[in-house]
N, C-alpha and C positions, 0 to 999 in steps of 0.2 A: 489500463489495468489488466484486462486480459491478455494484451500483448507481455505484456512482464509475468504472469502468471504462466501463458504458455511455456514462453522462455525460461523457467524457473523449472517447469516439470520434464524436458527436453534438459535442460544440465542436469537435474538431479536423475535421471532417468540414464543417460550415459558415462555420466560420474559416478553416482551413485550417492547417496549423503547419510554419512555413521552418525552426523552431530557431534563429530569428537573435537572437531576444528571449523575457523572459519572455511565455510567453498566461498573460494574467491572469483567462482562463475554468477553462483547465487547473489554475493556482497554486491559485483558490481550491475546486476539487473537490480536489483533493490535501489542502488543508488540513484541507477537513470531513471527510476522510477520518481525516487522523491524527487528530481528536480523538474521530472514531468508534474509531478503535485504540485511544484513549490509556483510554476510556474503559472497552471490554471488556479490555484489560488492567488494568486497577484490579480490577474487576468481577470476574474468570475467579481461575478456580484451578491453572488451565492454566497450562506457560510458553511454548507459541507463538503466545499473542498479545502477547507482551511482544520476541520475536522480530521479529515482524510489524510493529508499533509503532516499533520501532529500523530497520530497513530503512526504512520509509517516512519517517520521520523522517530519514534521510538522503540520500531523494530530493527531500524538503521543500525541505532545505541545498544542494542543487545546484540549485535553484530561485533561491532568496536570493541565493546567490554571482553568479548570473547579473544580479541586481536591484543586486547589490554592485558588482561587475565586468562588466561590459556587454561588453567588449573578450573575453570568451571566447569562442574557436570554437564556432561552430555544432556544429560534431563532437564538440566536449571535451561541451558543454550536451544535446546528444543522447543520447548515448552514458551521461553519468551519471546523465541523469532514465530510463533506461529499465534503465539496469544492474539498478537496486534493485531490478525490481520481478521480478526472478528469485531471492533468494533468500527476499522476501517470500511467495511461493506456493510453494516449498520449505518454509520454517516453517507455511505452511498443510497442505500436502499430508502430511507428520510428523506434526502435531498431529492430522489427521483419522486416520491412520491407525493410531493409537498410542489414538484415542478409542473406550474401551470400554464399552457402557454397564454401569451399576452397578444392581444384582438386588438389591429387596427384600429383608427379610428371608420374608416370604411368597410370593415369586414363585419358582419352579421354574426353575433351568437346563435348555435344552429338551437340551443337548449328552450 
């Protein structure tokens, strides 16, 4: 996620981004992104990357919509590609902090 986040601020920072259209720099880091989700969520035994996965999956969808209906405000297409990505690090920030690690059966709890 920081790797895509970088990446996102590095196009939007030499493109520049009005909101008036999709950027199809940003579209396709979002993309690699969910299939990085879609992937640790398969992968995990965790559930907030399945959390994570669904939020950005439907930053994805305000993306599309944007590629569907061009006629959406700048504001509406703003406002819904950046909504998501607050309860996505919500289910990050949970899942880290809920991550315990798990003690051999030979390792000693130092507590």
């Amino acid at each position: 996620m920081i790797v895509g986040s970088v990446v996102t601020l590095i196009i939007s920072r030499l493109f520049g981004t009005a909101w008036t259209s999709v950027e199809i720099g940003i579209f396709a880091t979002d993309i690699i992104a969910l299939f990085a989700l879609v992937y640790l969520a398969l992968k995990s035994d965790r559930f907030w990357p399945l959390w994570a996965t669904a939020f950005h999956l439907l930053a994805v969808t305000v993306h599309t919509a944007m590629m569907v209906a061009p006629q959406i405000s700048s504001w509406a297409f703003a406002t819904g590609a950046v909504f998501w990505a607050y309860p996505m690090l919500l289910a990050l920030a949970i899942g880290s902090s809920e991550n315990t690690p798990v003690l051999s059966d030979c390792e000693i709890d130092p507590v």
